[in-house]
N, C-alpha and C positions, 0 to 999 in steps of 0.2 A: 209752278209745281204740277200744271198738267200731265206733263210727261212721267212721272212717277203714280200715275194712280194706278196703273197696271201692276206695278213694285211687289205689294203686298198679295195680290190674288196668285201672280207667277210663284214666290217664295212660297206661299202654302201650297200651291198646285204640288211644288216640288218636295216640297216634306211631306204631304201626304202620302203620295206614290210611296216616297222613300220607305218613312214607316211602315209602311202596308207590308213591301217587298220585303225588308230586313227583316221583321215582329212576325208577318203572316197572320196578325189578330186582327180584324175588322174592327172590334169593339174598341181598342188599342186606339186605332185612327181616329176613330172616330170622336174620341175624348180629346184627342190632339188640335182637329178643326172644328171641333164645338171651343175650345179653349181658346183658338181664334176668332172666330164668330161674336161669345161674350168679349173679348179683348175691344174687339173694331165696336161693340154697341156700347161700352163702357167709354170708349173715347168719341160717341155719338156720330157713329161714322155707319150708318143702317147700309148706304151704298154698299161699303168695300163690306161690308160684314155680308151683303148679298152676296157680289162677285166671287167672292175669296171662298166663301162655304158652298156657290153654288158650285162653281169653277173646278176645287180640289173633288166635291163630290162627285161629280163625272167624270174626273181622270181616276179616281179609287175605285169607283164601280167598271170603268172600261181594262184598268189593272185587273178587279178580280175576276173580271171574265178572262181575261189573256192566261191567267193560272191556271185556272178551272180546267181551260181546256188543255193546256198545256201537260195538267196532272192525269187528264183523261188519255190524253194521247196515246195509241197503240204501235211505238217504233218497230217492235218485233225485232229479229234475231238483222235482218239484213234493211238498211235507209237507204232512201234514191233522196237526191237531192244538187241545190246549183251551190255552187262552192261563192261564197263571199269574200271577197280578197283575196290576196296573194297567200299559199301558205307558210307560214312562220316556224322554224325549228326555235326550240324551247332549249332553256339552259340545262337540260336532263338531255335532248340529244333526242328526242321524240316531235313529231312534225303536227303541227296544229291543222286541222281544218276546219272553218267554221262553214256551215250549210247550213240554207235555206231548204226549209223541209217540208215541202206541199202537205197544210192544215195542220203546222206546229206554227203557236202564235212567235215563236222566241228561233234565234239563230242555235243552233245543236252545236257544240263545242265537241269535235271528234279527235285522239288522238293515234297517229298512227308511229309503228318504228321505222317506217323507210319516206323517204323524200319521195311526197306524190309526183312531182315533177306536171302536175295541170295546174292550167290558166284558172285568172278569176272568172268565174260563167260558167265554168265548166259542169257538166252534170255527169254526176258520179253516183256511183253506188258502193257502199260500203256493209262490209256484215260487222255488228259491231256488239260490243258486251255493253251495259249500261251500269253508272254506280251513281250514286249522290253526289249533286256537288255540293260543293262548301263555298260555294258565294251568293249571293241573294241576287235575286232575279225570277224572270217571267218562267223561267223553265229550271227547274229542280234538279236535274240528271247531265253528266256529261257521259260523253265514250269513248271505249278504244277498242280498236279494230282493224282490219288489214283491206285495202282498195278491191273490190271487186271487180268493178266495170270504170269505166272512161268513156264520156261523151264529148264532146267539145260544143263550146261557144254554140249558142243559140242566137238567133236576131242581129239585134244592135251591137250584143256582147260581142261576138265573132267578131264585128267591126273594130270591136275598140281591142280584142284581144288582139289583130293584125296591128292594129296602130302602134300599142303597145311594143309589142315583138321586135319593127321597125325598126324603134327609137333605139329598144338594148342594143340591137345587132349593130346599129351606126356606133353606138358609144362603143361597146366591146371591139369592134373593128377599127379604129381611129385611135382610141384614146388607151393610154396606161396609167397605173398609178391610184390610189386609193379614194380622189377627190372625183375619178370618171361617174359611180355611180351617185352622184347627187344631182347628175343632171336629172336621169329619170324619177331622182327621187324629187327632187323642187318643181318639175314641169309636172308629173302623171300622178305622186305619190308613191311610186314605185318603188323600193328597197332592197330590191333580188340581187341587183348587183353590189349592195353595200356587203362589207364581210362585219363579219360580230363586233371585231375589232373596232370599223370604223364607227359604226352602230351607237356603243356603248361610249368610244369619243365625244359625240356630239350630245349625246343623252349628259355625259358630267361636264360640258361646257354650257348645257342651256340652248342648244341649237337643233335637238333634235325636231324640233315643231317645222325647220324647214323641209325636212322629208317625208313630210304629211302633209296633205289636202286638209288646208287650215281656211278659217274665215277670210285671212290677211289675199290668201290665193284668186277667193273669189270677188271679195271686194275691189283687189286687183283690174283684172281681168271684165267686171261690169265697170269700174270707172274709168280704165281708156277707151271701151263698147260709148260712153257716156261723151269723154271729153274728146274723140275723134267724132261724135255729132256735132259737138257743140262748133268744133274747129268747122263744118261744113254749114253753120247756123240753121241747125236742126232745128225743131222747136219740142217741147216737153215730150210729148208723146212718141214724136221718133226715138228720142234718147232714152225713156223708160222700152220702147219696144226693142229695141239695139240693146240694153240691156239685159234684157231678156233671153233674148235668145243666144246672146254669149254666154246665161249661165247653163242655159239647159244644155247649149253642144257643149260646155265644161264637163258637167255634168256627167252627161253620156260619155264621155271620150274617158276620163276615172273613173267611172264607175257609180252604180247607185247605192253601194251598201250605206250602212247607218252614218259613219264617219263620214262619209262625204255628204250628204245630203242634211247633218248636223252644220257641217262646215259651207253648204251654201247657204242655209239659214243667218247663221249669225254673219257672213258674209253681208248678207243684206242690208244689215244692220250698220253696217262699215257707209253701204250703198249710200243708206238713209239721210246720214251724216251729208253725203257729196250733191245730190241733187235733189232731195225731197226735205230738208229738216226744216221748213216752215209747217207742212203739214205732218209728218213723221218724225219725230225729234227720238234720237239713236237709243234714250235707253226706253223709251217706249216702244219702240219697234224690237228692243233686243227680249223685255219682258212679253211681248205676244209671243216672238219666235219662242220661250221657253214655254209658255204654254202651249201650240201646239205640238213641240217635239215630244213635248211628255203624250199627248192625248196620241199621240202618231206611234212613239216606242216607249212602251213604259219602261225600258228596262235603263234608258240614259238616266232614270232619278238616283241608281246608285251604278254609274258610268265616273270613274275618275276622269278620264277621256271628256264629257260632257262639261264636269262641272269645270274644268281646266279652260275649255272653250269660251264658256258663259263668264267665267269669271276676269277671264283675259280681255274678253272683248269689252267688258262693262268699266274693266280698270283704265284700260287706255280712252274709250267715251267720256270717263267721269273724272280721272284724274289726270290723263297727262295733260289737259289745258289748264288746268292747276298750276302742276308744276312745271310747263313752261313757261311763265311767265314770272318768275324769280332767274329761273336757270337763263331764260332772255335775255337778263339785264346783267350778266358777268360776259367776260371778254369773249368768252367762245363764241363761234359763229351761230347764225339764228338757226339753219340746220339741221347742227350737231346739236345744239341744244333743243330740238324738238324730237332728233333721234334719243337724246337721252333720256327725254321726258317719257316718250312711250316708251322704253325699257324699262325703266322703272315703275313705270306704272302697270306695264303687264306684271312684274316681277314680283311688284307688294303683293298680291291679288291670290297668284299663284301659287308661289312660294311657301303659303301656311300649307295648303292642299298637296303638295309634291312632298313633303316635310312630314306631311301626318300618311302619307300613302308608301311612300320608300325611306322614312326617318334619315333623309339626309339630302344637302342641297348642295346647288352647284354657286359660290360665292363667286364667279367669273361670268355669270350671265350676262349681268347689263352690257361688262368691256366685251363681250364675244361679241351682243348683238348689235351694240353702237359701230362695231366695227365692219360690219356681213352687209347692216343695211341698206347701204345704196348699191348693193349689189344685187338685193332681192329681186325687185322688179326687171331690171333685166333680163336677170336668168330666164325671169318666170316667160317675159315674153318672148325673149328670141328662144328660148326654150320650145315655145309652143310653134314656133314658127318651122324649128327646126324640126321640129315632129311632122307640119305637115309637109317639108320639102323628104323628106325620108320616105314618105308614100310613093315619091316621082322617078325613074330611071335617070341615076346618074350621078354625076360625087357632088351633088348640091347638099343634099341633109350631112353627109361628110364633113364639108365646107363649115358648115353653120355647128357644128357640132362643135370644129377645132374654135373656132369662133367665142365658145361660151367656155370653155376650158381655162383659161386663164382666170376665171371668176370663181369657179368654184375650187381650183388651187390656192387660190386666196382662202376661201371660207374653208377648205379645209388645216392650211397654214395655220390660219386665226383658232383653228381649235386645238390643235395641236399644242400652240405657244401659250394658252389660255390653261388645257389640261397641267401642264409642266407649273404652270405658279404654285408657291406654297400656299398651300389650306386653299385647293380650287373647286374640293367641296368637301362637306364636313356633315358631320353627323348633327340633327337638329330637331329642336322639337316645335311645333305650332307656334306655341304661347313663343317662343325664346327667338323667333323668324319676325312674330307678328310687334314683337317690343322695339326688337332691332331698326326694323323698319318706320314702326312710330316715330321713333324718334334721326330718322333717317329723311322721313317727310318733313317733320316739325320741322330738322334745321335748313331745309332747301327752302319752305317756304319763311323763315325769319330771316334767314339769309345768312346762317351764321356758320357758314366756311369754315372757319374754325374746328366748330364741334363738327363738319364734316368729317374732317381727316384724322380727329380722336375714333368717329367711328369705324372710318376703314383701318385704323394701327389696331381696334381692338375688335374687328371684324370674328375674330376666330375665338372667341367667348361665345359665339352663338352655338361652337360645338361641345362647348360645356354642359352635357347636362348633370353634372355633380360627378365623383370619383366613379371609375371607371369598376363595373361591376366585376364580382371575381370570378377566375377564369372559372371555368365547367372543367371538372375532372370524372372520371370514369364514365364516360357515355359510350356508347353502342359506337364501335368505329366498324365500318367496312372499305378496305383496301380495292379498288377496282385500277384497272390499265389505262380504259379510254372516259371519256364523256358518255361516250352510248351505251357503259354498263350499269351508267347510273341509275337506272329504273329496274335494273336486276337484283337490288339492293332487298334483301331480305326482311319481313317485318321485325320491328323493333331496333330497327337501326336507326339512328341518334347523330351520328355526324358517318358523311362521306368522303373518302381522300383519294382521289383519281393522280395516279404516278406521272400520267402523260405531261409532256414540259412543253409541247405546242403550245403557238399562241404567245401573244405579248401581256405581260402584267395586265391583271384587273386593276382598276378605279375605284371598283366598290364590292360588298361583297358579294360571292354567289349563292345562289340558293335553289330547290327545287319550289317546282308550284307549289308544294307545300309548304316551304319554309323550310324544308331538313336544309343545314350547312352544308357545301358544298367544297370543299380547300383543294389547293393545286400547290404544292409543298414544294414542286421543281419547275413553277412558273411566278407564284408568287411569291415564292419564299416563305418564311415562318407565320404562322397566322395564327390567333389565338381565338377560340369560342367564350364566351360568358354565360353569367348564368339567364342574364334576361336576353338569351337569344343574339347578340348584336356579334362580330366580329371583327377581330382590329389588327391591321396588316403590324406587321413588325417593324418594317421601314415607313409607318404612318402615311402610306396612300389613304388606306379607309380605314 
């Protein structure tokens, strides 16, 4: 049980934060980790009742100072700052920018109406209005505003935004067809060249985690750094150094924002497992990484992004050795049956948290991902290879490009044929994910086959949350042409209905960041509002 004694101080580090962040009441907290405190000294555990109170104490007070200053902050009318990732248009048709704002503790959520068209790195200046945001976090305000100035790529950034640029221009020059941008997006995390379309595919197949710089990428990527030592009978120290330094030029080459440097964290954690887990056993190395991520960014304690990661990573550590070793012992190959064990085991994990975040899941995940995976690791590395033959004059990164292409025709194939099944995601709640699933485990480890395939024939109960609430009538409609008039929408408008018929059928429904409905009546057809907010295609997509 060594390995679990971290368990309990990481869990409260994380509901502390959390609390703090969502409540903003210090006193609030504070009742919360005294409540654990007396818990751990009631079951005569003085240690963890140390750790746990001292532990979440310092990540609350390093929180309330990130506020403080954050609420002190003087942006004024015009922000300089370095742009953090790629920027993302929004289902309103307005272009996100997140920036790094020299002595803002938190990232500035900037919204602007035209496509900046700059790299990640980029330093920009922006004049901007400021209002309240509505989600909790280190920084209170978001803004919208129009580009002032453009700087480009500083340092390292420059390097990687060329590297970057490279790889699009080889795939855009080579390649057609909608499956082209996954190469940048599985090799870099890159997305620019995915269109919404494809986007939202992989999001209701359960596949979108491959076009993010995820744990899986860097554990990756340090354990062939590892087992090409071993093949030259390195000895530990080479292979932790070789390790190493394959994650930092990872690292560097995607970028340092928060998502990626969460994802080389619990990466390591993967690491732990492959060459250190007599000294490092995986879910103790995964409960440090949560505690420094928190002391590092307070704002991952209320990141769905975060907990999706931590809980992924802790699902496949803790349960798929579970359950392969039932699934081992039926005909299927050893394998597939340990592909199907971690799918499954990320998916119990996850599943509640996707379910309580977008009230609706994709029942095709495990068959999408059992089916993508041995195609993973290759992409990933002749992916990166093929990155850096694209630095070199001449049709080598070409080459190597047409090369991966057939792989992610596949995976995008597999989503396609996976989105088309009946009920390939459904509307769901926590509790009604987390039952399912119970008893999803229970029969895989009794072994009882049987109640398996009662459970996949009555799969689609899980979108039962009781009769279908009645529709919403008389609410605020506003009629607009495109997508991009959706933010011209006047207050007190209640539902939006954009005429434009571009675009293939949604999956699920649309929304603005508020939440106002969103309907496309000559793309999706007839769609019906409710009263508890939900909306439900006519021909039963969503």
């Amino acid at each position: 049980m060594s390995e679990l004694r971290l368990v309990p101080a990481a869990l409260t580090v994380w509901a502390g934060v959390a609390v703090y962040l969502v409540t903003g009441r210090l006193p609030l907290t504070g009742v919360v980790l005294l409540a654990v405190v007396a818990t751990c000294l009631l079951l005569r555990q003085p240690g963890q009742a140390a750790l746990a109170g001292g532990a979440s104490a310092v990540a609350v007070f390093v929180a309330a100072v990130r506020v403080a200053r954050a609420s002190a902050a003087d942006l004024g009318g015009a922000v300089s700052g370095r742009v953090v990732g790629e920027p993302a248009q929004t289902v309103t048709g307005a272009w996100l920018l997140n920036l790094a704002v020299p002595g803002y503790p938190g990232e500035l959520p900037v919204f602007l109406d035209e496509d900046p068209a700059v790299a990640a790195g980029a330093v920009v200046t922006v004049d901007v209005a400021l209002s309240d945001s509505d989600r909790p976090g280190v920084g209170a305000v978001v803004a919208e505003g129009t580009l002032a100035g453009v700087g480009p790529p500083e340092g390292y950034r420059a390097v990687t935004a060329v590297i970057r640029e490279r790889l699009r221009a080889a795939v855009r020059g080579e390649l057609d067809g909608e499956h082209a941008g996954l190469i940048p997006g599985m090799v870099l995390g890159d997305t620019t060249l995915q269109s919404a379309a494809a986007e939202q595919l992989y999001v209701a197949t359960g596949l979108s985690h491959l076009s993010a710089v995820s744990g899986a990428n860097v554990a990756l990527i340090t354990t062939t750094a590892v087992l090409l030592c071993r093949a030259l009978a390195l000895g530990p120290r080479e292979q932790a150094a070789a390790a190493s330094l394959a994650l930092v030029g990872f690292v560097l080459l995607v970028g340092t924002e928060p998502s990626v440097l969460r994802a080389a964290v619990t990466g390591l954690v993967g690491l732990a497992a492959v060459v250190n887990s007599s000294r490092m056993e995986p879910v103790h190395a995964l409960a440090l990484s949560v505690i420094v991520l928190l002391l590092v960014d307070s704002d991952l304690a209320v990141s769905y992004g975060f907990a999706l990661s931590a809980a992924a990573t802790a699902g496949i550590v803790v349960l798929s050795p579970v359950l392969a070793g039932p699934l081992g012992r039926t005909p299927m190959p050893a394998i597939l049956a340990r592909a199907v064990a971690v799918a499954i085991a990320a998916d119990v994990v996850t599943m509640p948290i996707i379910a309580l975040m977008a009230g609706e899941v994709s029942t095709v995940s495990v068959l999408a991902n059992v089916l993508v995976a041995p195609l993973t690791a290759p992409i990933t590395i002749l992916g990166l290879i093929a990155t850096a033959l694209c630095l070199l004059p001449g049709p080598a990164g070409g080459l190597a490009v047409h090369l991966i292409s057939p792989m992610t025709w596949w995976i995008h194939q597999v989503a396609e044929f996976c989105a088309g099944l009946p009920l390939a995601t459904v509307s769901a709640h926590p509790a009604a994910v987390l039952l399912v699933y119970g008893w999803l485990i229970a029969a895989i480890l009794a072994r009882r086959w049987g109640l398996l395939l009662l459970l996949g024939a009555g799969l689609g109960l899980v979108s039962v949350d009781g009769p279908a609430a009645p529709v919403a009538t008389d609410l605020q409609t506003v009629v607009v042409a495109t997508v991009d008039e959706v933010d011209r929408a006047p207050p007190g408008t209640q539902v939006i209905i954009v005429t434009d018929p571009a675009g293939p059928p949604a999956t699920r429904p649309t929304v603005t960041g508020e939440g106002m409905p969103v309907l496309f009546p000559n793309r999706d057809g007839p769609v019906t509002v409710h009263v508890d907010g939900t909306q439900r295609a006519g021909d039963g997509r969503f």
